[in-house]
Every structure is written in C-alpha cells, then in structure tokens.
TORDREN-194122 format. One line per 2 residues: number of its first residue (from 1); their letters; for each residue x, z, y of N, C-alpha, C. Coordinates in steps of 0.02 Angstrom, whole numbers, plus 50000, padded with zeros to 5 digits. Layout:
// residues N
NUM> A> X/Z/Y/X/Z/Y/X/Z/Y ~ ... $
This chain:
// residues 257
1> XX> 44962/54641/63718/44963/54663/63788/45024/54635/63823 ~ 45028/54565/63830/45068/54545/63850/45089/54558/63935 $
3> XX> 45070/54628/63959/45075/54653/64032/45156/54721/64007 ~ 45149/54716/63946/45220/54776/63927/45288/54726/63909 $
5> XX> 45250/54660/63885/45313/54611/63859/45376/54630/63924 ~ 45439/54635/63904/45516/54641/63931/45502/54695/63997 $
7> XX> 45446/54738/63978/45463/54807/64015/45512/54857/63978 ~ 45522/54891/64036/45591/54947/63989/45539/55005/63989 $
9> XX> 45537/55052/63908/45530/55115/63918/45582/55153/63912 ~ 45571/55207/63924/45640/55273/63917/45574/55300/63885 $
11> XX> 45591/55330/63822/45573/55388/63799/45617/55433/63751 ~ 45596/55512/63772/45645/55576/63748/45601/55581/63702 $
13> XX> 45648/55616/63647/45621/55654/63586/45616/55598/63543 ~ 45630/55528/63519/45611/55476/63476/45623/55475/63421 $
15> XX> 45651/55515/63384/45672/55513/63331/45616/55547/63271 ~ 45551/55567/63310/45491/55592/63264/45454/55608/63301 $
17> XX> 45365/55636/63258/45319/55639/63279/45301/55577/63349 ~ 45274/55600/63396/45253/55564/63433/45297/55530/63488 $
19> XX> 45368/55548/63497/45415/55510/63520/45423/55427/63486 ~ 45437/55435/63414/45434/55385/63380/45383/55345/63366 $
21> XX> 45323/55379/63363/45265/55338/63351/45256/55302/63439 ~ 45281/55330/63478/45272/55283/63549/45299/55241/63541 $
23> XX> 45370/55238/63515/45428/55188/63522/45404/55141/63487 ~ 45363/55144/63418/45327/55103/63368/45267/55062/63429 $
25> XX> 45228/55084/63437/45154/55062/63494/45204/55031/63544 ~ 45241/55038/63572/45248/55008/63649/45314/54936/63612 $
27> XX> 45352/54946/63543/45369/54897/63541/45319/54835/63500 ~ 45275/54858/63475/45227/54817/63448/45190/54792/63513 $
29> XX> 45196/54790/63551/45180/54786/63627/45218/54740/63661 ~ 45279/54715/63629/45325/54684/63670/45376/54728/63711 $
31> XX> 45394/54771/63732/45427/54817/63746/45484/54848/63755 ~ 45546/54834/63775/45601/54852/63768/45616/54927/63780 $
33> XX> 45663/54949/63739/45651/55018/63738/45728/55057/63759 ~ 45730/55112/63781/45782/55159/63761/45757/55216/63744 $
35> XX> 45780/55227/63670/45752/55304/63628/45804/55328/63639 ~ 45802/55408/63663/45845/55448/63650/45830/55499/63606 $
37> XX> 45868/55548/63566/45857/55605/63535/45914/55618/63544 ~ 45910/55692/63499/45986/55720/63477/46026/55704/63391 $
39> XX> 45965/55682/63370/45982/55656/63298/45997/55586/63325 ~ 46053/55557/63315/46083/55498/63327/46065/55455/63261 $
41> XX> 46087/55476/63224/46087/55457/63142/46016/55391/63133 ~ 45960/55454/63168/45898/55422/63152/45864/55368/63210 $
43> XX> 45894/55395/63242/45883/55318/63313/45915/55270/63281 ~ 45962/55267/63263/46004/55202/63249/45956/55170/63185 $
45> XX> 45931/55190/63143/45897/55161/63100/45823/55143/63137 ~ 45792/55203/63171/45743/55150/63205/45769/55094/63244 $
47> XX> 45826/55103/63282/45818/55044/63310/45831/55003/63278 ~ 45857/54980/63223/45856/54942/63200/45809/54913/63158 $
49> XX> 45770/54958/63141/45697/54926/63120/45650/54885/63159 ~ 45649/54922/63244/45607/54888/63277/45648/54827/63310 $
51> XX> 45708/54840/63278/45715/54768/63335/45717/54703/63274 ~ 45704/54706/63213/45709/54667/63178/45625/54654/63140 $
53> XX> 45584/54729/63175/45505/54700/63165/45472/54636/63251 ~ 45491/54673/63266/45470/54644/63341/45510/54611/63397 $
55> XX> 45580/54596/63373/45618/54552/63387/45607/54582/63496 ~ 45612/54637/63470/45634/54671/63556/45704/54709/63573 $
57> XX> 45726/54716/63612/45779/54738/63629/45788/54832/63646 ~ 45830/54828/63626/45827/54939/63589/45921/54962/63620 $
59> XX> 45905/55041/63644/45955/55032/63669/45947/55101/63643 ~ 45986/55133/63598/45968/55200/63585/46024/55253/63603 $
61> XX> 46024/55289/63613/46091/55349/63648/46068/55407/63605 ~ 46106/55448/63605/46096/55526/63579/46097/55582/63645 $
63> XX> 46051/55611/63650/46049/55637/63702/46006/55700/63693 ~ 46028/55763/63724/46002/55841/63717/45982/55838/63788 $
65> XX> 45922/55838/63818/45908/55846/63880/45891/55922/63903 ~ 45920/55973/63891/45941/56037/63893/45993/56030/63931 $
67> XX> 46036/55972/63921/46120/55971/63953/46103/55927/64029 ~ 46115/55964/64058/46101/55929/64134/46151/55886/64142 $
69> XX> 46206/55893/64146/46275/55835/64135/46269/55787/64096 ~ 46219/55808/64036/46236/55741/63981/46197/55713/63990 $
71> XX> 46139/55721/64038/46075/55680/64058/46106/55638/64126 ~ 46133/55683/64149/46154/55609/64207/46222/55559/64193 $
73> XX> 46247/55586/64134/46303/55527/64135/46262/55493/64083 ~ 46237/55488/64039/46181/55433/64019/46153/55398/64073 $
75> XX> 46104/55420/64100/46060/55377/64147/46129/55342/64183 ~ 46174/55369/64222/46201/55332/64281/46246/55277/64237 $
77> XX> 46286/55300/64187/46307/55254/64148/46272/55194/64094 ~ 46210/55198/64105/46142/55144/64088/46190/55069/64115 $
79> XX> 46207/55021/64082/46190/54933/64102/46157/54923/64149 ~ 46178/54886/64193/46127/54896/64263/46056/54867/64252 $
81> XX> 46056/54820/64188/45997/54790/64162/45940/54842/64135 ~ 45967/54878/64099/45934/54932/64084/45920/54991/64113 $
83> XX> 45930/54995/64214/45924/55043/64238/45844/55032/64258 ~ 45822/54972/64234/45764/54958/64283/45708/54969/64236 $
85> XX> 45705/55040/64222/45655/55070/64198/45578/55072/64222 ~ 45535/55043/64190/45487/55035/64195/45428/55105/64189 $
87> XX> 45447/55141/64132/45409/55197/64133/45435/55241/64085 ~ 45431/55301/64093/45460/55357/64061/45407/55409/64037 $
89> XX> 45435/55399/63963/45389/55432/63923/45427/55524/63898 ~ 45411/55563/63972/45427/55626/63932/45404/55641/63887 $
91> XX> 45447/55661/63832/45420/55674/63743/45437/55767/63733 ~ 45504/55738/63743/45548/55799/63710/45517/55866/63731 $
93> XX> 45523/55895/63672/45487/55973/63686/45489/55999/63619 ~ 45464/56060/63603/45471/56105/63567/45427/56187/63573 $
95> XX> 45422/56204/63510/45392/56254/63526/45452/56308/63476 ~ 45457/56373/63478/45498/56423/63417/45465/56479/63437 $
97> XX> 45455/56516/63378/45420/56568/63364/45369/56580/63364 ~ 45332/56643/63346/45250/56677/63344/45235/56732/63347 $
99> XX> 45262/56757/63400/45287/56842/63399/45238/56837/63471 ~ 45199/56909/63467/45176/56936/63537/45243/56965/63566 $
101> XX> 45235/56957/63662/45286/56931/63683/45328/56999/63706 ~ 45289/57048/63659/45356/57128/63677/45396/57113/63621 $
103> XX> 45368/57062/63565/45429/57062/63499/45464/56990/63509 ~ 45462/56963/63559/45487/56877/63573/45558/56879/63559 $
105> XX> 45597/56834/63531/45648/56817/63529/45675/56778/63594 ~ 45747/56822/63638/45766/56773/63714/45791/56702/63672 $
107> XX> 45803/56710/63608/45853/56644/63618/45802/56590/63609 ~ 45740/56597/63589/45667/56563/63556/45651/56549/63631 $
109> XX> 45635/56601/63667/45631/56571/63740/45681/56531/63783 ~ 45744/56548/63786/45772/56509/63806/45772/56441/63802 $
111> XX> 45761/56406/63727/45771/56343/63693/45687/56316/63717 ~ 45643/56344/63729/45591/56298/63753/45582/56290/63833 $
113> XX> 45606/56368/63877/45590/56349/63921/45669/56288/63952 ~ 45714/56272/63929/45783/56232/63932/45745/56170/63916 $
115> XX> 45720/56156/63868/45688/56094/63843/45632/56081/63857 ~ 45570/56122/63862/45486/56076/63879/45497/56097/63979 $
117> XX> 45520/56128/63994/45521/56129/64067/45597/56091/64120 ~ 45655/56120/64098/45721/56086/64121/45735/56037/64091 $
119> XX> 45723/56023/64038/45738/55953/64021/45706/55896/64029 ~ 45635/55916/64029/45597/55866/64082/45616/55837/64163 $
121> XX> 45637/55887/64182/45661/55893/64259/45734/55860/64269 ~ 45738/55883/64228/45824/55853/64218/45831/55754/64217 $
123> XX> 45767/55748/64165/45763/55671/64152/45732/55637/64205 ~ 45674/55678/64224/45634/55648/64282/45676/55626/64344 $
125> XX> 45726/55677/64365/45773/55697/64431/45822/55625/64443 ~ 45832/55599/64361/45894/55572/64351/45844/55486/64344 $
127> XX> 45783/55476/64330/45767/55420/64331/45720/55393/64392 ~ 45675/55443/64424/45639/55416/64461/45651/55405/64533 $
129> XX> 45729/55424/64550/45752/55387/64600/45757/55304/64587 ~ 45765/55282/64530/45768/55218/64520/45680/55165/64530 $
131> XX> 45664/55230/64510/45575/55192/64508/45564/55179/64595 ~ 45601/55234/64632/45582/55234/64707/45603/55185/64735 $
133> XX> 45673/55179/64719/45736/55111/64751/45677/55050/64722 ~ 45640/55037/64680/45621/54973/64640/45546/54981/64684 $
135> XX> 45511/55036/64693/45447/55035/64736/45394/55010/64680 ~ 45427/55045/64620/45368/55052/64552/45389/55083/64484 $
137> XX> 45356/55109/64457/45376/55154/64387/45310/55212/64369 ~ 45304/55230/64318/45257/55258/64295/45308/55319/64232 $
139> XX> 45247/55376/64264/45297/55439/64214/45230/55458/64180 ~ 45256/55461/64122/45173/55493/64082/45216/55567/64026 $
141> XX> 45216/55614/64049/45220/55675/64041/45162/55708/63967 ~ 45204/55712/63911/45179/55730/63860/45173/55822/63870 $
143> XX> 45114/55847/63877/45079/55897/63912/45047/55934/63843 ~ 45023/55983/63815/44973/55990/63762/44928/56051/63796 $
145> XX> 44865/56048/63756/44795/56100/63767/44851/56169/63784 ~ 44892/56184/63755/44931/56257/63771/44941/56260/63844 $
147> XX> 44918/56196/63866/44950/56209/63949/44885/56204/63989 ~ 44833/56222/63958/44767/56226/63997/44745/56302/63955 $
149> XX> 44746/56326/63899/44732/56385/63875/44785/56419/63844 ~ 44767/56482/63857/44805/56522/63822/44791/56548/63746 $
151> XX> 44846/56545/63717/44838/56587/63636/44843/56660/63614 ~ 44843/56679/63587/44866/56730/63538/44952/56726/63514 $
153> XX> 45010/56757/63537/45087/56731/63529/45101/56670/63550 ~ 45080/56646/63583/45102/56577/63600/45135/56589/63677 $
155> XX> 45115/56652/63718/45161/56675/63768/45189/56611/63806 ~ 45270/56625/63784/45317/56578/63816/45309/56502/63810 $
157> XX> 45281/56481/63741/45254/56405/63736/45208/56397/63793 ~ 45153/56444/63785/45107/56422/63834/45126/56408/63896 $
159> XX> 45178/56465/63921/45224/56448/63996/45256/56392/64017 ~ 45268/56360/63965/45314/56317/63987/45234/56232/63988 $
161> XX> 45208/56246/63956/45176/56182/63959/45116/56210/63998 ~ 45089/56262/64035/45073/56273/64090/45123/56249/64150 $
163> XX> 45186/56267/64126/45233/56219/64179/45232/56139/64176 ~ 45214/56105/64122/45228/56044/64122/45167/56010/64154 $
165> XX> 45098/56042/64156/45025/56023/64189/45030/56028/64272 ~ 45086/56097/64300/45100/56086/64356/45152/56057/64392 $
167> XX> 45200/56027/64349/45231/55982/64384/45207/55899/64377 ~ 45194/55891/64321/45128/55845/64316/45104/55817/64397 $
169> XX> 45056/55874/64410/45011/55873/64475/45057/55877/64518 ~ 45106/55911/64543/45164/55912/64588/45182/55827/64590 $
171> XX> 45197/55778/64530/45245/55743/64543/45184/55677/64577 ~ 45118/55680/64568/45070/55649/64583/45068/55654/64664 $
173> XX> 45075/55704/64695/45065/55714/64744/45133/55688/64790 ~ 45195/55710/64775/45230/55696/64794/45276/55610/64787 $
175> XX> 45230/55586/64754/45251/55504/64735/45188/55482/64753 ~ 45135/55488/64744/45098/55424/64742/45110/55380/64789 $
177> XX> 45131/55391/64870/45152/55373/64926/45219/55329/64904 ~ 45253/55338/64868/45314/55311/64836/45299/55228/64772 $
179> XX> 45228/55222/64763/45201/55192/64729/45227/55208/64656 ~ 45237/55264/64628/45239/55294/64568/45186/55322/64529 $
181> XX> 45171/55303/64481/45122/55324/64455/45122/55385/64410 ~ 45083/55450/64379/45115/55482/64365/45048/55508/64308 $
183> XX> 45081/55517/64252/44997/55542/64211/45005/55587/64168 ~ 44972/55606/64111/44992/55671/64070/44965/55654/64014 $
185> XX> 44964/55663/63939/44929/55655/63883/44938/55727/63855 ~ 44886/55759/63847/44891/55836/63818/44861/55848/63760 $
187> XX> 44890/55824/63698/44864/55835/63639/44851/55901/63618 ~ 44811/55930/63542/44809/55975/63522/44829/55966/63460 $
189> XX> 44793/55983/63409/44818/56010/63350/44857/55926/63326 ~ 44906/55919/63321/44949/55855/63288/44994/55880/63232 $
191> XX> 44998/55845/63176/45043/55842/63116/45073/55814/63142 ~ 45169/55856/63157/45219/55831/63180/45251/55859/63127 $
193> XX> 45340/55870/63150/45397/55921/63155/45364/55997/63185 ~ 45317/55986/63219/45289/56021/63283/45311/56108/63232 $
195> XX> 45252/56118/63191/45262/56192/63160/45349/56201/63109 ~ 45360/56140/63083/45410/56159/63057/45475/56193/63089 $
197> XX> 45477/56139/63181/45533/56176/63224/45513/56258/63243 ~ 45448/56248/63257/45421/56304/63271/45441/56382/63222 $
199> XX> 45440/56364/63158/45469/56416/63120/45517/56420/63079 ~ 45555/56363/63126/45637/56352/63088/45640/56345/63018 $
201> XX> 45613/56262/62999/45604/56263/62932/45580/56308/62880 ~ 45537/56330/62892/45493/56373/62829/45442/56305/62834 $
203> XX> 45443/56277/62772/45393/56216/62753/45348/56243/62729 ~ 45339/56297/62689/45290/56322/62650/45240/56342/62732 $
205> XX> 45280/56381/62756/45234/56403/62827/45198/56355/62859 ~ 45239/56325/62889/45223/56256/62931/45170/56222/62890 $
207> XX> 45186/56204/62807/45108/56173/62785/45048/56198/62778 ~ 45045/56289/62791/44989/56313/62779/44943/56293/62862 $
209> XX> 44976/56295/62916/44952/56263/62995/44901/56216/62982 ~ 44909/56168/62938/44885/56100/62917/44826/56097/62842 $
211> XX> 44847/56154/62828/44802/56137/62775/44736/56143/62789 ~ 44698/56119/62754/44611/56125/62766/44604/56069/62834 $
213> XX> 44638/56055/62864/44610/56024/62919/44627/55962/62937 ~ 44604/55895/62964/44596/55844/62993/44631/55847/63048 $
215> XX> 44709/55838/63072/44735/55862/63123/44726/55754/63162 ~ 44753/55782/63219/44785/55712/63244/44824/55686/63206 $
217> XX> 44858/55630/63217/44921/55596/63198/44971/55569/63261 ~ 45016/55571/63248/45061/55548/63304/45040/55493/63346 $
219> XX> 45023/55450/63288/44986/55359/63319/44931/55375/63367 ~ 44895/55430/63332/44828/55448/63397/44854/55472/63468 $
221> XX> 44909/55481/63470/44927/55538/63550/44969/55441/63564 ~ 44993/55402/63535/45022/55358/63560/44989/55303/63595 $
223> XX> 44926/55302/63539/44885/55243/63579/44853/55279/63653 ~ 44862/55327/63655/44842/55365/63729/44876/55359/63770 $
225> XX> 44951/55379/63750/44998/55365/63787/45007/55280/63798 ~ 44992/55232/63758/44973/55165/63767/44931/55131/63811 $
227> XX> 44857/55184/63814/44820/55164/63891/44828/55186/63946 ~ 44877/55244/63970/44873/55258/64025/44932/55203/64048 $
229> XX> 44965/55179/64008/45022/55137/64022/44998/55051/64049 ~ 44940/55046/64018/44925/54977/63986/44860/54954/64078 $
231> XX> 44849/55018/64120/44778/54996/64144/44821/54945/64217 ~ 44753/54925/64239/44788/54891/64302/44816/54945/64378 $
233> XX> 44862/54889/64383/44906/54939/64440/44859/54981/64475 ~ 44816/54955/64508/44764/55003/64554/44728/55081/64518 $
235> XX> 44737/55054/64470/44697/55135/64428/44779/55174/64402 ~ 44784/55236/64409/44809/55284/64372/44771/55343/64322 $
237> XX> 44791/55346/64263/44760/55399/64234/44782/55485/64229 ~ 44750/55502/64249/44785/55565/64295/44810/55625/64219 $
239> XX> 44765/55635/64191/44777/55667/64126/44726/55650/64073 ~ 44746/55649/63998/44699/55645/63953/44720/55699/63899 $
241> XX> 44656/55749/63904/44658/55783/63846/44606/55774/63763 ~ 44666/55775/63724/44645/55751/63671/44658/55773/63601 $
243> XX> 44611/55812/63581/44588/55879/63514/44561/55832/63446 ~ 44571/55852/63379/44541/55837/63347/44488/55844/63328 $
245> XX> 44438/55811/63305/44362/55814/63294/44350/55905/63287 ~ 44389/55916/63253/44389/55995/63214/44400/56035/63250 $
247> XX> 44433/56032/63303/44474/56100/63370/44430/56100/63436 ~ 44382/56153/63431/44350/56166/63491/44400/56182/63524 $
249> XX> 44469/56234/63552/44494/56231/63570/44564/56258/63540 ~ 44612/56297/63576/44683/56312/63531/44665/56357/63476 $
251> XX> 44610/56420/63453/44581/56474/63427/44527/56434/63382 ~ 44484/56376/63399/44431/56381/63365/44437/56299/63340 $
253> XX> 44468/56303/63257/44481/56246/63227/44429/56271/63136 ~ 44399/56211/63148/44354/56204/63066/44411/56196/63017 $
255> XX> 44404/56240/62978/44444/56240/62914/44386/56205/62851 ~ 44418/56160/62808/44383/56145/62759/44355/56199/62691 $
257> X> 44306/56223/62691/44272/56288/62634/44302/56250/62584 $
C-alpha cells in the first residue's frame, strides 16, 4: 500500500496487544511511526525491530497520557519533521476491576476514566491542531462493543467507552469541515493484556476469560484499523464494529463443550 509509504503515525498504548500489532501492520505498510507507551524498555526494542524489518523510520517516547503536561511537552517538543502527523491511532486504554458499581473501587475508576476518556482528549487536543494548520489528518479512535452495550460490572468501563463512541461522533462533526477525517474500530472479545490489567495480574483469572473460546487477535482489530486508514480520501469510515465468530454480543459468547 504504497499510499502509507513516509506517512507519520502517532500511536498510544504500543507496547502490546493492539497498539503494537498496529505499529507492526502500518510499518509493514511503509510507515513511519511514533509509538508511545509507558513501558519505555519495550518500545525501544520494538523499535528497533521494525526499523531493521522494514527499514522505516521509528521515533519512540515514553509517555502516560493520563499526564496532561507530559502529553504536551512531547507533542510540542516533536522534530518539526515529525510534527506532521499523518494519523493518530488512539490505542491507549484500559479496563480494572469487576465489581457491581455499589462495590467499585474510586481508584479502578479513576485510572480508566484518566486514561480511555482524558487521555484520549489530552492526545487528540495536543495533535489535531496540527492536522488543521496542514488541512489533513485522520484520527481513528480505538472504541470497543462496551461502548454500544452494557454489561453485568462493567459499569465504569462501559462509561468511559460509551464516552469514547461520543466523542468519536463529536469529533466528526466538528472537523469534517476542517478536512479531518475521523473513525472508530470497536472490537469485542480480543486476547490482549486486556483481562490481565483488568485484574491486576491474576493470570490464572485472566486465562480462564479465554478459555474455551476463539477470541480475536490483535492483528484482526489492526488490519481494521489498516482499512479505515488505507481508503481513498473521499470516503471516511465512520465506525467498524468487530466481534468474534463466537460473541453474539458482550453476554452471549459460545464456549467450547
């Protein structure tokens, strides 16, 4: 797809699950990248993998987009080469806990609605003035089924990526006039980190989520995130939701007898 060759992405959260598997797809793509996470350690080894598979250019930072300060002295302190972001792949997010929401933990809420709602906002705030000054850029907003249905304890998760579907639509409306493009990929059941952050390392827990079932894979939410990126300027893809064969919806997943 030589239409991504020496575009810049920004994407949050890269250091796993489907952050990384983007950074993988869009540099096999030709692609120049900036991954951020908060694990530094492990950016630095991807980037150095991808820039020595695909001979593209990687610019990786460590970055908690919770921290409103540390998100804009990154972006503003960006190489002016690398301010000219092409498209931004909100990743970063999180889910913690499984408590109905009279037994919720504030600090479990705090840390998602700081991260899948302000830290989105935080990144968006700080890059897509640049997409405006340039009079092009594309934001594709990693969204999941929790933000179209509700669960059983999923409460505050669900809130916040009910928030991420309406600013989504908010930022559509308020850019398209700006020639910004703006889209959403809302996965469901995916083998990530996803359950393990979720219950603060209990692995035994987190693998029972997965067992019996045919979940997504990271690569599947990427190559999605790959076409809404990939179509011609005139089309935008507004949202794609995307379940495994097995998940009628967040409640009704085939377990293997």
């Amino acid at each position: 797809m030589d239409k991504l060759s020496n575009k810049i992405i920004f994407i949050t959260g890269a250091s796993a699950g489907i952050g990384k598997a983007c950074a993988e797809a869009f540099a096999k793509e030709g692609a120049n990248l900036i991954i951020t996470a908060r694990r530094i350690a492990i950016l630095k080894k991807l980037s150095q993998s991808l820039i020595k598979r695909y001979k593209i250019k990687v610019f990786a930072a460590k970055l908690d987009v919770r921290k409103k300060e540390e998100v804009k002295k990154l972006i503003s302190s960006l190489p002016s080469v690398w301010k000219k972001i092409d498209i931004l792949i909100n990743n970063a997010g999180l889910a913690r806990g499984f408590a109905d929401i009279d037994e919720g933990d504030y600090k479990d809420w705090d840390e998602m609605i700081d991260t899948n709602v302000k830290g989105l906002l935080y990144v968006s705030r700080e890059i897509l003035p640049l997409m405006v000054k340039r009079k092009k850029g594309h934001v594709i907003n990693i969204g999941s089924v929790a933000g179209h249905v509700v669960y059983p304890k999923g409460n505050v998760y669900n809130a916040t990526k009910f928030a991420v579907n309406a600013l989504t639509r908010a930022m559509r409306l308020d850019l398209y006039e700006k020639d910004i493009r703006i889209s959403s990929v809302d996965p469901g059941l995916v083998e990530t980190e996803f359950s393990l952050v979720r219950f603060r390392g209990d692995k035994e827990r987190a693998r029972k989520v997965y067992e019996g079932l045919s979940p997504l894979t990271p690569e599947d939410i990427a190559d999605a995130v790959l076409y809404c990126a990939t179509r011609p300027k005139h089309v935008n893809i507004d949202e794609i939701i995307i379940t495994p064969s097995i998940q009628a919806s967040p409640m009704h997943i085939k377990r293997k007898e």
